[in-house]
C-alpha positions in Angstrom: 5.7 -0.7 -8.2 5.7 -4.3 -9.3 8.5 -6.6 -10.4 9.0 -8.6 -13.3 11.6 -11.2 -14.3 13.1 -11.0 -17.7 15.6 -13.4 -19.7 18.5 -11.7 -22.1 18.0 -13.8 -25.9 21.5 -12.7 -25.9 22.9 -13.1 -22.7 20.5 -15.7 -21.3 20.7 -13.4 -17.8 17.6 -12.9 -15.8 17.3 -9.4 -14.4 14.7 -8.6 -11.9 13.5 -4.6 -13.0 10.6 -2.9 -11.4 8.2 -0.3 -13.6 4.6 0.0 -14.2 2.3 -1.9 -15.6 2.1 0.0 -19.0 6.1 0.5 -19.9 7.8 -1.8 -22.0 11.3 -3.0 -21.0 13.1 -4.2 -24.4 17.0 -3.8 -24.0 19.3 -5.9 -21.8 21.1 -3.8 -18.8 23.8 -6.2 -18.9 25.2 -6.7 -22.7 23.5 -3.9 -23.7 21.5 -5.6 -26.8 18.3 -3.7 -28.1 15.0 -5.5 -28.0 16.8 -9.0 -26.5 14.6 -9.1 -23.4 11.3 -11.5 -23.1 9.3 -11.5 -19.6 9.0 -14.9 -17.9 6.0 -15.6 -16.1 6.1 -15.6 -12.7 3.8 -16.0 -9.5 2.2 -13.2 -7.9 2.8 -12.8 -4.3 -0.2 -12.6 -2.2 -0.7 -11.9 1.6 -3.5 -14.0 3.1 -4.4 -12.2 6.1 -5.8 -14.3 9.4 -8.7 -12.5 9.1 -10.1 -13.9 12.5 -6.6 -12.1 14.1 -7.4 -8.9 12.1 -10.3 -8.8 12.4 -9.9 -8.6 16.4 -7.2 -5.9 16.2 -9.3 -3.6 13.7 -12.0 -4.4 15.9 -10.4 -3.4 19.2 -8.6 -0.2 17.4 -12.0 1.3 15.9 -13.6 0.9 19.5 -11.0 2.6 20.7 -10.5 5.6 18.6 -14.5 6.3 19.1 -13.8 6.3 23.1 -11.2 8.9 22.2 -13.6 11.4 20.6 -16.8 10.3 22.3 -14.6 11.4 25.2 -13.6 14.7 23.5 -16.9 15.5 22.5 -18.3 15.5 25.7 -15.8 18.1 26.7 -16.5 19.8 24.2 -20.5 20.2 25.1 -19.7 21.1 28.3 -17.5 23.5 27.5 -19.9 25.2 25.2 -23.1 25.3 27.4 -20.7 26.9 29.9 -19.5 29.9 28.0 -21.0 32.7 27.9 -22.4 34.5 24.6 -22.9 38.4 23.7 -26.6 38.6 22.8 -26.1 41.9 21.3 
């Protein structure tokens, strides 16, 4: 859920409140005036992968994970051209 910053009109406090994107935060937590509250703009946080670093370690995980199951497949096969079936 994001954050926003707001500033009191009445208190001049700034309260950090998380919600979602559509509700509307109007009354102050702190002095407990209706409708006091304006949002301050504020800068996004923003993860820049290294993608070169992820890239390796998605890379290496996905090759192997299908090891696993090409591995588990195989005994699967063999299992099943080795059991027997009632043709009847």
């Amino acid at each position: 859920m994001p954050r926003y910053r707001y500033e009191c009109g009445k208190c001049a406090r700034i309260s950090i409140i998380f919600h979602t994107f559509k509700e509307k935060v109007t009354d102050c937590s702190v002095c407990g005036e209706k409708d006091s509250l304006r949002k301050l703009l504020s800068v996004p946080i923003v993860r820049v992968p290294n993608v070169q670093e992820e890239e390796q370690q998605i890379g290496d995980l996905t090759n192997e994970k299908i090891e696993e199951n090409r591995e588990i497949l195989q005994k699967q096969k063999k299992e099943m051209k080795e059991k027997d079936y009632d043709k009847t």
